[in-house]
FIKOLZA-1660 file (N, C-alpha, C; in steps of 0.1 Angstrom, whole numbers, plus 5000, padded with zeros to 4 digits):
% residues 64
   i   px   py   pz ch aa at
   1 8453 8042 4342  A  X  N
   1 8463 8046 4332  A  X CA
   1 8459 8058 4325  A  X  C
   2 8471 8066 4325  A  X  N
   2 8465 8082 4313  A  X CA
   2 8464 8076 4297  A  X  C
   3 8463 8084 4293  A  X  N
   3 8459 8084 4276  A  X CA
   3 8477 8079 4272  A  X  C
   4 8483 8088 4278  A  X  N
   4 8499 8091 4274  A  X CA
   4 8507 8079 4274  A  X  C
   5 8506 8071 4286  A  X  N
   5 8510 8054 4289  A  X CA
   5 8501 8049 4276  A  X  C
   6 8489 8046 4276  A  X  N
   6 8485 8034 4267  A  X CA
   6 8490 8041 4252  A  X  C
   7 8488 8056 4248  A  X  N
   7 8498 8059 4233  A  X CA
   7 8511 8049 4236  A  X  C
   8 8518 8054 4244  A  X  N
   8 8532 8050 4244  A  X CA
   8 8535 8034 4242  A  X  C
   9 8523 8023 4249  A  X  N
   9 8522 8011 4248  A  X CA
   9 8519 8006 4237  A  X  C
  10 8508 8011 4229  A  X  N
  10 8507 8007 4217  A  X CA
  10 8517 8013 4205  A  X  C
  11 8524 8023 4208  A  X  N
  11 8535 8026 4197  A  X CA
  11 8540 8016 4201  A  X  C
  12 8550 8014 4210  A  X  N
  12 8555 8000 4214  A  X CA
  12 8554 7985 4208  A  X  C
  13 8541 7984 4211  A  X  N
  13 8535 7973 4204  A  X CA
  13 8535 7973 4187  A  X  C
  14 8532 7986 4185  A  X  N
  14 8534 7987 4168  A  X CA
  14 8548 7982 4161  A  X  C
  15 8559 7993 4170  A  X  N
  15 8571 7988 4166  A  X CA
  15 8580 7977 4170  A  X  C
  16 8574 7966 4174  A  X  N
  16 8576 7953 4179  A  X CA
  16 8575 7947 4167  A  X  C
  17 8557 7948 4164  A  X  N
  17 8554 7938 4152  A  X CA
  17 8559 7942 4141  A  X  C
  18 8560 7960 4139  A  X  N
  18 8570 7962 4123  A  X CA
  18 8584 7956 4120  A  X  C
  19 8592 7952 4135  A  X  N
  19 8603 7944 4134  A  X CA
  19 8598 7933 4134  A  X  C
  20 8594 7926 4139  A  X  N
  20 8589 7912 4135  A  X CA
  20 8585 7910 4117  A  X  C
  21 8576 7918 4110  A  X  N
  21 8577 7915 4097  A  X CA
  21 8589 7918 4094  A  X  C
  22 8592 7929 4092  A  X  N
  22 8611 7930 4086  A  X CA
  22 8619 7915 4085  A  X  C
  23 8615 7911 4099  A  X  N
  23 8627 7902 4098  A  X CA
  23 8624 7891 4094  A  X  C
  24 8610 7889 4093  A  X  N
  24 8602 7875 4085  A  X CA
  24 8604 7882 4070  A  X  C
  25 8603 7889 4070  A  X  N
  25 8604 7894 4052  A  X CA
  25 8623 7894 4046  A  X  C
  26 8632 7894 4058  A  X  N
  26 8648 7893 4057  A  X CA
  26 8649 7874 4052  A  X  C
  27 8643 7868 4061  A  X  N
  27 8638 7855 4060  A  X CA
  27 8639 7849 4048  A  X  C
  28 8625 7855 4043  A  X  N
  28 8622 7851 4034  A  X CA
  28 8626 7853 4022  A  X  C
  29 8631 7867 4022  A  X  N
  29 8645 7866 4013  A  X CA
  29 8654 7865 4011  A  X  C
  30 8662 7856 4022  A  X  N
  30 8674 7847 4020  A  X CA
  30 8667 7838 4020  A  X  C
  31 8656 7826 4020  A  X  N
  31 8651 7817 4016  A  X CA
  31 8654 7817 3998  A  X  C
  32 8646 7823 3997  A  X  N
  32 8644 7826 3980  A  X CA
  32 8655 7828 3974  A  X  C
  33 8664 7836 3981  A  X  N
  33 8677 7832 3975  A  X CA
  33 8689 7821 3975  A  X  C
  34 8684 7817 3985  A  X  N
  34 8689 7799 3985  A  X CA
  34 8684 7789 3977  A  X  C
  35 8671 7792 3971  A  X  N
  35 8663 7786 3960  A  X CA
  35 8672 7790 3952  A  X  C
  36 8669 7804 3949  A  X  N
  36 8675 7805 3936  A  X CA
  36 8689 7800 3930  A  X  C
  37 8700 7802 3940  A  X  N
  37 8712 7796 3942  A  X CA
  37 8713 7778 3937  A  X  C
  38 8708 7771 3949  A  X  N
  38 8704 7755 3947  A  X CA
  38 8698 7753 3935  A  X  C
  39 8684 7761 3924  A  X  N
  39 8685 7756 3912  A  X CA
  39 8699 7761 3901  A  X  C
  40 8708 7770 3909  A  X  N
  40 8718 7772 3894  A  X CA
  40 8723 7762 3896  A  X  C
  41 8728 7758 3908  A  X  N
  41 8741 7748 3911  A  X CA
  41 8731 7736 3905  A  X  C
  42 8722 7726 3904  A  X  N
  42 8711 7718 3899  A  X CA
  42 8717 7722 3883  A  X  C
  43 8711 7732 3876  A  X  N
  43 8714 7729 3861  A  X CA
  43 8728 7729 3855  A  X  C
  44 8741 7736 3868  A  X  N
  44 8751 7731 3862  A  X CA
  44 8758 7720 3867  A  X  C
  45 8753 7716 3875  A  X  N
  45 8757 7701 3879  A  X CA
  45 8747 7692 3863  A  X  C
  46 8737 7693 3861  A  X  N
  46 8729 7690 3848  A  X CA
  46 8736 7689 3835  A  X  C
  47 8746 7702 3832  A  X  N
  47 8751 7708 3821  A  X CA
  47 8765 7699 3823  A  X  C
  48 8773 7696 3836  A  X  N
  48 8786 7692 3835  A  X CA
  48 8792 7678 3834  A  X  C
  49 8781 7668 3843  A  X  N
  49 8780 7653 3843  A  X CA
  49 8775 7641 3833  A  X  C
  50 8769 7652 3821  A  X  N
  50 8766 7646 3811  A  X CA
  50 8780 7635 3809  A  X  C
  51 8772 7623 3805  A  X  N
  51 8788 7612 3802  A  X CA
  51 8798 7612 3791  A  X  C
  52 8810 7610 3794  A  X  N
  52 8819 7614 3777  A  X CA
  52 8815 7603 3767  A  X  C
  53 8817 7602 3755  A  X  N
  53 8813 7597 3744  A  X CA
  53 8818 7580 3746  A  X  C
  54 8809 7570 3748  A  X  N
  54 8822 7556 3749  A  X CA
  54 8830 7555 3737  A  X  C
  55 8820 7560 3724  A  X  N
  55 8830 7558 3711  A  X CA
  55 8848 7567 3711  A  X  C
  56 8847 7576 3714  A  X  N
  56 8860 7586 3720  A  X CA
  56 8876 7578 3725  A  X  C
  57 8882 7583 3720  A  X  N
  57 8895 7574 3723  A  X CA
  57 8899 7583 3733  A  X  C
  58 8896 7594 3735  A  X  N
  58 8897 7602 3747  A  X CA
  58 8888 7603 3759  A  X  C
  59 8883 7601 3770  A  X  N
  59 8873 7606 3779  A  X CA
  59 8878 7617 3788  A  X  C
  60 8871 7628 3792  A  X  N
  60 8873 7636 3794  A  X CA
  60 8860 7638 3811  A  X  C
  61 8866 7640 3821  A  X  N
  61 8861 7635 3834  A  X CA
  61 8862 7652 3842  A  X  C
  62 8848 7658 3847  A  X  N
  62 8847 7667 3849  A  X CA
  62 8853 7667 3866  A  X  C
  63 8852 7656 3875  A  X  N
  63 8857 7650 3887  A  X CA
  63 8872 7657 3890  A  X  C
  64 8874 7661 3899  A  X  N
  64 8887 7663 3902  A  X CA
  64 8887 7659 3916  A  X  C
% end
């Protein structure tokens, strides 16, 4: 093999694995944003289910 083939193979090889992180790093930031997502829906499911008053002549039911 010349010099020119193994350059060309390991550029190759380089930009293999720079896409491979990219897309582990795309990953993992739609991960984290699924986190982040699932705890808002978590505190307002938290904030909405609280129960209506039994003393209340009215109840008021977040359920549709």
């Amino acid at each position: 093999m010349d010099t020119g083939t193994i350059a060309g193979a390991a550029l190759l090889m380089k930009t293999g694995q720079t896409q491979q992180i990219l897309s582990t790093a795309m990953v993992k930031q739609a991960a984290n944003q699924q986190n982040q997502l699932a705890g808002l829906l978590a505190q307002n499911v938290q904030k909405t289910t609280q129960p209506a008053n039994p003393d209340s002549a009215y109840g008021f039911s977040t359920y549709a």
